[in-house]
N, C-alpha and C positions, 0 to 999 in steps of 0.2 A: 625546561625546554622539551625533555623526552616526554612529558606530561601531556605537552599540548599537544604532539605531533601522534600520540598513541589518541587522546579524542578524536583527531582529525583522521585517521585512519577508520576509526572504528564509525563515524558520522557517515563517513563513503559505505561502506560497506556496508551499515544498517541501510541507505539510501539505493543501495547498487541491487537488494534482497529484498526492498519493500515496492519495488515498480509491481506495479497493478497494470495486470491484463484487464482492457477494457472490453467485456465481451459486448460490450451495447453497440462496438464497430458492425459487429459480423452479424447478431440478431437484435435491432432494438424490440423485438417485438418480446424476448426472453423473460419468462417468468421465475425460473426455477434452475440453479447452478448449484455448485457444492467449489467451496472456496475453504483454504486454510487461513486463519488470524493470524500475521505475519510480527501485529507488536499493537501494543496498546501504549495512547498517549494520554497521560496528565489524568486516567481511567474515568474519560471520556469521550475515547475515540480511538474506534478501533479500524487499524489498515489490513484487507486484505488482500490476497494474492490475485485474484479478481473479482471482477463487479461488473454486474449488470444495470449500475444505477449511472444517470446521467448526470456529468456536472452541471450543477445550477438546472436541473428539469424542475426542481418544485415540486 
């Protein structure tokens, strides 16, 4: 049971440190940012701290 509740702690916390600043609010028109890699998933898919790309833009 302490097994599951230390994932479930640690799930929050990756989650609570992987929210992305969506700079595309403030300029969609922004070419060029400097963002830190917060975590890489399944190493192919990497979350950063922010981004300039728009969900679902294509």
């Amino acid at each position: 049971m302490a097994e599951t509740l230390k994932n479930k702690i640690i799930s929050i916390t990756t989650f609570l440190y992987s929210m992305t600043e969506a700079l595309y609010m403030k300029d969609s028109y922004l070419k060029n940012w400097d963002a830190k890699v917060v975590s890489v998933k399944d190493d192919k898919y990497i979350i950063l701290d922010k981004t300039a790309f728009y969900p679902k833009g294509g």
